[in-house]
GUKOL-599310 format. One line per field, with one value per residue (C-alpha): residue number from 1; residue in three letters; chain; z, x, y. Coordinates in Angstrom, 1 decimal. Layout:
! GUKOL-599310
resi c(NUM  ...)
resn c(ALA  ...)
chain c(A  ...)
w c(Z  ...)
u c(X  ...)
v c(Y  ...)
END
This chain:
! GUKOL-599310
resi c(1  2  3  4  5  6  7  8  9  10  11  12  13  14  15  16  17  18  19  20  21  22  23  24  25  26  27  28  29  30  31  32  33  34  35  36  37  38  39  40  41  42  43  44  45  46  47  48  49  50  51  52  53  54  55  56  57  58  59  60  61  62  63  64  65  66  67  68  69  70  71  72  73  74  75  76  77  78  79  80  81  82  83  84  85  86  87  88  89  90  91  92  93  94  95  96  97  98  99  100  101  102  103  104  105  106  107  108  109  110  111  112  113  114  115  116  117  118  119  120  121  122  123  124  125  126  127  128  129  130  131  132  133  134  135  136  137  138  139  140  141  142  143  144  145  146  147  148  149  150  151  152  153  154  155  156  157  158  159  160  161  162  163  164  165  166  167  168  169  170  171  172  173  174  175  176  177  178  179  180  181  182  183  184  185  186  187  188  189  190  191  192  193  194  195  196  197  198  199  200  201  202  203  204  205  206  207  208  209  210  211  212  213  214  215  216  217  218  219  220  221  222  223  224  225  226  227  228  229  230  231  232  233  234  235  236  237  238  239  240  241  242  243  244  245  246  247  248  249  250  251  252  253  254  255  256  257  258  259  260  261  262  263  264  265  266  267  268  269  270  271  272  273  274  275  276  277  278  279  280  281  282  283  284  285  286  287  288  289  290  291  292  293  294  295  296  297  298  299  300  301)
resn c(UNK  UNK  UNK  UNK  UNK  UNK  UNK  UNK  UNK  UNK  UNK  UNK  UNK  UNK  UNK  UNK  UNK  UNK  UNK  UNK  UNK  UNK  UNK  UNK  UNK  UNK  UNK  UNK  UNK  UNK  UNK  UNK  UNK  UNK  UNK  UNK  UNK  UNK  UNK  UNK  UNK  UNK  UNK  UNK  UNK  UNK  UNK  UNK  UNK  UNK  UNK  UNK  UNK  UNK  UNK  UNK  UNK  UNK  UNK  UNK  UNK  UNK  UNK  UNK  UNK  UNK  UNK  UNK  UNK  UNK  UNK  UNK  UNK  UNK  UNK  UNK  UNK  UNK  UNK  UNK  UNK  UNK  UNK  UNK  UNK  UNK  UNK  UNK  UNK  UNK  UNK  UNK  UNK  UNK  UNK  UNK  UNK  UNK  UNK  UNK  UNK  UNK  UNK  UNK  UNK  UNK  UNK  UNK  UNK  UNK  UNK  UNK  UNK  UNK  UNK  UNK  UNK  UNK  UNK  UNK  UNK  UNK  UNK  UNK  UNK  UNK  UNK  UNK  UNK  UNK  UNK  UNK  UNK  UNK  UNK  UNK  UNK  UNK  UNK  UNK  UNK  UNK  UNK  UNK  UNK  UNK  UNK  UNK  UNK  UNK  UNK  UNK  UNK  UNK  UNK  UNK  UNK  UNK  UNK  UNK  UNK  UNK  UNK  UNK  UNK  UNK  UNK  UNK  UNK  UNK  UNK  UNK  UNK  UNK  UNK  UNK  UNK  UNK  UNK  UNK  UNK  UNK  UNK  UNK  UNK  UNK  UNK  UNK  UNK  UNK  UNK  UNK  UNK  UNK  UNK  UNK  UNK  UNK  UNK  UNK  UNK  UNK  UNK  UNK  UNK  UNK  UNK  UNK  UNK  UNK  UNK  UNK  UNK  UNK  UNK  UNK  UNK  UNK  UNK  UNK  UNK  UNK  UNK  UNK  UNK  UNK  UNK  UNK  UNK  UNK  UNK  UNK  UNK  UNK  UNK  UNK  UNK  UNK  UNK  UNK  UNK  UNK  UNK  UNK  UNK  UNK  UNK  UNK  UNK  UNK  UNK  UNK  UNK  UNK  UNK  UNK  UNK  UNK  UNK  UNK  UNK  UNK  UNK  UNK  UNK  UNK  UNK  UNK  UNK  UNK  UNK  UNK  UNK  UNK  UNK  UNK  UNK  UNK  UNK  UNK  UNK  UNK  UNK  UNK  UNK  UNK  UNK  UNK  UNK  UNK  UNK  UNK  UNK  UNK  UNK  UNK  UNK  UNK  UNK  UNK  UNK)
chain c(A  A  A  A  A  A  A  A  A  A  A  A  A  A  A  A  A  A  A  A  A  A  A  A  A  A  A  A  A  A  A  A  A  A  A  A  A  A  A  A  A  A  A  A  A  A  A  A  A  A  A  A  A  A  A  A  A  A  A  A  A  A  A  A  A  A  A  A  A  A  A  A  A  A  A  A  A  A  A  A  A  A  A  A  A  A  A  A  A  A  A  A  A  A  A  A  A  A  A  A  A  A  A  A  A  A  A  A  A  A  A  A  A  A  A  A  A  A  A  A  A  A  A  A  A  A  A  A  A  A  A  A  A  A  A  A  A  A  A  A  A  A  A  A  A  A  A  A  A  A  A  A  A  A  A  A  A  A  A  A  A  A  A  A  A  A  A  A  A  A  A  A  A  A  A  A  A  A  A  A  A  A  A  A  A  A  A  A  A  A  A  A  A  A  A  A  A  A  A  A  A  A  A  A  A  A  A  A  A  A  A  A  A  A  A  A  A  A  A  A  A  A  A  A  A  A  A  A  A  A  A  A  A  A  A  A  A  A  A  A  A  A  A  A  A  A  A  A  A  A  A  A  A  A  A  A  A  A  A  A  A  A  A  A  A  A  A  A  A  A  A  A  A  A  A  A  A  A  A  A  A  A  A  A  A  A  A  A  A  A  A  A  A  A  A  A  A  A  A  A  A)
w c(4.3  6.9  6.1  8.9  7.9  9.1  6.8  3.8  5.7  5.9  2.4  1.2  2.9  1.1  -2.1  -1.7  1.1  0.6  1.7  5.4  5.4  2.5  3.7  7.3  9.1  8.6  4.7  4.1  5.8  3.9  0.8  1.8  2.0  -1.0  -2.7  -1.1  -2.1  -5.6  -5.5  -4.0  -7.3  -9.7  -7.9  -5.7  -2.3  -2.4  0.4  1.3  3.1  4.5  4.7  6.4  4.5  5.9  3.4  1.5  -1.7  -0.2  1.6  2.6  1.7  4.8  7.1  8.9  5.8  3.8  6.6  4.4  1.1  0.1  -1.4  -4.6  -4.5  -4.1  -6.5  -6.2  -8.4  -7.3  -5.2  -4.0  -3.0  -0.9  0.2  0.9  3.6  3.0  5.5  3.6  0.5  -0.7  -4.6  -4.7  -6.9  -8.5  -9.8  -13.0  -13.5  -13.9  -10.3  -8.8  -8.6  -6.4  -7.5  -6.2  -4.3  -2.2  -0.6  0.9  1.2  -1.0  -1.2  -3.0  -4.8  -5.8  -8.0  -8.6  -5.1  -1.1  1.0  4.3  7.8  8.0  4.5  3.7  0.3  0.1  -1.7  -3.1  -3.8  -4.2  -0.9  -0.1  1.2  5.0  7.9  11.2  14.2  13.7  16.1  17.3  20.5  21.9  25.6  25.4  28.7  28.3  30.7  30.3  26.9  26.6  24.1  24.5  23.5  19.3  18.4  15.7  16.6  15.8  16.3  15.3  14.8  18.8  19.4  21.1  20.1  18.9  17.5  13.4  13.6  11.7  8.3  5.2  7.8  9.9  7.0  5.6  9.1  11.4  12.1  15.1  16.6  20.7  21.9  25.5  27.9  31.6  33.2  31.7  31.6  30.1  26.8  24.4  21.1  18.3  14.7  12.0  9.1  6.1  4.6  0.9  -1.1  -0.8  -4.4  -4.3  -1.4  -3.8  -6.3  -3.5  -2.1  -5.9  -6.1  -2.9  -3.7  -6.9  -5.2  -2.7  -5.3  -7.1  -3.9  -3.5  -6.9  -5.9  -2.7  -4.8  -7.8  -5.6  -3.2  -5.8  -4.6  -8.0  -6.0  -6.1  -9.6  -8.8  -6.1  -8.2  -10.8  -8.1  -7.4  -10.7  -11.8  -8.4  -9.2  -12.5  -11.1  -8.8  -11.4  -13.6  -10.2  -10.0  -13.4  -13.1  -10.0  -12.0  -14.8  -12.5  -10.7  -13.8  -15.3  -12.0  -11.9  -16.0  -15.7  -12.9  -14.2  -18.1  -19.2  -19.8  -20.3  -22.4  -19.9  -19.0  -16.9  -17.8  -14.9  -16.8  -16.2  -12.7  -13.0  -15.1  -17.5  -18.6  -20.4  -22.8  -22.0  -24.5  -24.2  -27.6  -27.8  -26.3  -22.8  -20.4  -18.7  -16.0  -15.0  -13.6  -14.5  -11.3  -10.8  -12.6  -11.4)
u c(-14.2  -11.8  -10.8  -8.8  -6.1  -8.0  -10.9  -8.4  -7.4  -10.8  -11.5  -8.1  -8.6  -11.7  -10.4  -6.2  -7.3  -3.7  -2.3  -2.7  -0.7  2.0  3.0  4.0  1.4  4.1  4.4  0.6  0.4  3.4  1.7  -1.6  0.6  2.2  -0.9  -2.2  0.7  0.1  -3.0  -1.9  0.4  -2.4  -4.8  -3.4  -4.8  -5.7  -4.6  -5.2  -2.9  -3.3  -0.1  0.4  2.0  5.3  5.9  8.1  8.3  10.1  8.3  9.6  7.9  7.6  5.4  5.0  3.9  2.3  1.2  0.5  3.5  5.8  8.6  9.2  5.3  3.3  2.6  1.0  -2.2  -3.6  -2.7  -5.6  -4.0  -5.5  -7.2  -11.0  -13.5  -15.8  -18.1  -18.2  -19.0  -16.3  -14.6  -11.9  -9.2  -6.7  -2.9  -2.0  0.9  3.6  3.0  4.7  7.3  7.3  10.5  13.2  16.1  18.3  21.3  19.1  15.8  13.1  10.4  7.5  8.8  5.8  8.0  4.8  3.2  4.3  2.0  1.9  1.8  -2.1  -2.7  -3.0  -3.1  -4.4  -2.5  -3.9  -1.7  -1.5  -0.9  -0.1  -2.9  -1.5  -2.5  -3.8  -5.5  -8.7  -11.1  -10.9  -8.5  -6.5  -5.5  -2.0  -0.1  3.7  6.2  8.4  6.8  8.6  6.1  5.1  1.6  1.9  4.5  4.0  4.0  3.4  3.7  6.5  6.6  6.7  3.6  6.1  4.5  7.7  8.8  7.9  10.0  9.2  8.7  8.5  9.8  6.8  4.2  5.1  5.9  3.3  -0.4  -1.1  -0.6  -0.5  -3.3  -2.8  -0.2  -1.6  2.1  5.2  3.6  0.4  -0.6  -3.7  -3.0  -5.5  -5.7  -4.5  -6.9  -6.7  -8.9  -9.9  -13.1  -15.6  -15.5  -12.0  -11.9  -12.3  -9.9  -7.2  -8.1  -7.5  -4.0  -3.3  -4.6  -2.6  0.9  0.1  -0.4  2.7  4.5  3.4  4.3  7.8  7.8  6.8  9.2  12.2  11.3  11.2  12.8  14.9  15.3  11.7  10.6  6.5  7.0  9.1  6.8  4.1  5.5  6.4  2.5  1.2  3.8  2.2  -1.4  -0.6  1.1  -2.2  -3.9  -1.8  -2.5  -6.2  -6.2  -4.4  -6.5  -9.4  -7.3  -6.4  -10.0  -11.3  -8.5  -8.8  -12.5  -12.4  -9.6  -11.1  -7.6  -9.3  -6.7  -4.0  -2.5  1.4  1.9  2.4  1.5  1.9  5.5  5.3  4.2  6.3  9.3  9.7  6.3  4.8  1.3  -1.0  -3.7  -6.3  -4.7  -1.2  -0.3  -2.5  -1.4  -1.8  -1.3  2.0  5.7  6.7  8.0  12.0  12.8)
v c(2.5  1.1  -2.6  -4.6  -6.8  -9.7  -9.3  -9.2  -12.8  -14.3  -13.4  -14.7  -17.8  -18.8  -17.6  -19.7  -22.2  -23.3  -20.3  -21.0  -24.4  -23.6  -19.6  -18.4  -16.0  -13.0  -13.6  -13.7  -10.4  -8.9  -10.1  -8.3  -5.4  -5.3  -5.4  -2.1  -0.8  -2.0  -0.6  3.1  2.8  1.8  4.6  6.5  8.0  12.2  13.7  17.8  19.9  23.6  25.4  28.5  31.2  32.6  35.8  33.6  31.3  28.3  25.4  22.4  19.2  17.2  15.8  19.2  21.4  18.1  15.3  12.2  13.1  10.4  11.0  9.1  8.4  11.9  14.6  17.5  17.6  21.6  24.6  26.8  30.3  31.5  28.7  29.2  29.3  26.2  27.6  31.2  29.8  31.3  30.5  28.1  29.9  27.7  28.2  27.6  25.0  27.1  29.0  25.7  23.8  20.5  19.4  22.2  20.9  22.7  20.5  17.3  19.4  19.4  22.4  23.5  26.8  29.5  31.9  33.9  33.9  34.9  33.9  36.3  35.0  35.5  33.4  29.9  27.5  24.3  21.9  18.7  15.6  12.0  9.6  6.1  4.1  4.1  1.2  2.6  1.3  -0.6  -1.3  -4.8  -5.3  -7.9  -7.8  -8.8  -10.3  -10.6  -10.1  -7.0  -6.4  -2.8  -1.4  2.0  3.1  3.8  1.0  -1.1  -4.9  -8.3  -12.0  -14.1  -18.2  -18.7  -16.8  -13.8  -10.1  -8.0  -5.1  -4.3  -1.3  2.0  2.9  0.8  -2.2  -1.3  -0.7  -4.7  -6.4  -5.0  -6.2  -4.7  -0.8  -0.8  1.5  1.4  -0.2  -1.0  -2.2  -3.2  -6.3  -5.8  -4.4  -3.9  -4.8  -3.4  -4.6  -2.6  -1.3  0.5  2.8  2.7  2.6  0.1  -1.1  -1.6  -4.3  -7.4  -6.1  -5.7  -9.6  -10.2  -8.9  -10.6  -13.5  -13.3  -12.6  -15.7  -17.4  -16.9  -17.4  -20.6  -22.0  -20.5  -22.7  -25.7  -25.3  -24.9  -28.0  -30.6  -33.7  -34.9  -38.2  -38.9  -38.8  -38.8  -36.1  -33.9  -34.1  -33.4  -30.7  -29.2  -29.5  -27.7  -25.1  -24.6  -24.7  -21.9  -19.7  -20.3  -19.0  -16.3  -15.2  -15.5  -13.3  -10.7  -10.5  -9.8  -7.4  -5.5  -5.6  -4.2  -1.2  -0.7  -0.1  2.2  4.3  4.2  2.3  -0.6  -3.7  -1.4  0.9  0.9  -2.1  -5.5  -7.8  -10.7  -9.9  -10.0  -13.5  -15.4  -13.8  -17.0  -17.3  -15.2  -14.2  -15.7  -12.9  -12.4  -9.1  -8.8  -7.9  -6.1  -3.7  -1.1  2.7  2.7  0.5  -1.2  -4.4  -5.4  -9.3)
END
């Protein structure tokens, strides 16, 4: 189920009402972000390909050959050869392991090597692999009018401080930055502005506000441990204590997090990642029964 960012916003907003006066706009949605990209770490996206056979046993792994791979993220979980006809009824027949190879490098280029298999010109295989969870177009507009806007229809955009819609790039800059996608562009003065959504399941959405909710939070006890005023005695100490609540927050958010992702993936609270680590290095987590942990290692501070 598609998600736009600004529901992630109206239910982080109820859940860290201090988010809206203590972070910018453009560092709430980055958080957002990051925790779908958490979460495409702690249970990744499948994505299918068909490739065409070309009589050979070399394929390059790009965008082309495999639409949604990212490098560094993706792995290739099954390779039907040849890849059936769904409408046939035909038998989906699988390679073993050792009939691919994701990881063979020649100079810069990377390709999927079948030493056992080459697929003809009139043959395809279906390849199966772990994706990202990527942001597209929504469905809620905004009619945008700014003089010599220079957007082209596709561009990733957003607003800054000043209320000015600009450029988000492309890319990761894009992916973190951007909260809108241009969908159509009347003049050069005129644009249409659509909200960007992401796609993932259902029973997932409150987990993710939870891992948002738990990196705002830690952001915000950042913001007030660094802003102490040592002048002041009361407010440093102010300060110092909200900093502490919100890293209590931020913990608490976690933990629901983890609990949510444990039980869907059958890890539990003992996988591989500590996110108590994430939260405070300084502090050792005083869980009944150690750290909890996660699918995947990803954060170093």
């Amino acid at each position: 189920m598609a998600f736009e960012l600004s529901e992630f916003l109206t239910q982080l907003m109820n859940m860290v009402p201090e988010a809206d006066t203590e972070l910018a706009a453009i560092i709430r949605n980055q958080l957002i972000k990051q925790a779908v990209v958490d979460y495409s770490k702690d249970r990744p996206d499948t994505a299918v390909s068909d490739v065409t056979g070309d009589g050979g046993k070399y394929y390059p792994i790009n965008t082309t050959n495999l639409a949604a791979w990212s490098d560094e993220f993706s792995r290739i979980s099954s390779i039907q050869y040849p890849a059936p006809a769904v409408a046939t009824d035909e038998t989906p027949v699988y390679l073993e392991k050792e009939d691919w190879d994701e990881d063979y490098y020649a100079g810069s280029v990377r390709y999927l090597w079948l030493p056992n298999h080459a697929p003809a010109a009139t043959e395809t295989f279906r390849v199966t692999y772990t994706a990202t969870y990527l942001w597209s177009a929504g469905t809620t507009t905004t009619s945008v009018a700014q003089t010599a806007h220079g957007f082209a229809v596709g561009a990733f955009v957003y607003q800054n401080a000043a209320g000015t819609w600009v450029s988000a790039g492309t890319g990761a800059t894009a992916n973190l930055l951007a909260t809108h996608k241009v969908t159509s562009s009347a003049d050069v003065n005129n644009f249409v502005a659509t909200i960007l959504a992401v796609s993932v399941p259902e029973i997932d959405f409150f987990a993710l506000c939870n891992r948002a909710a738990c990196l705002i939070c830690e952001a915000i006890a950042e913001r007030f441990s660094r802003t102490s005023d040592s002048t002041i005695t009361a407010d440093s100490v102010n300060h110092t204590t909200r900093a502490e609540q919100f890293r209590a927050q931020a913990k608490r958010f976690c933990a629901l997090y983890s609990d949510h992702i444990g039980a869907i993936t059958g890890e539990g609270l003992q996988g591989v990642l500590g996110f108590a680590d994430f939260i405070d290095l300084d502090t050792s987590p005083l869980w009944p029964t150690g750290r909890d942990f996660l699918t995947h290692g990803r954060y170093t501070r």
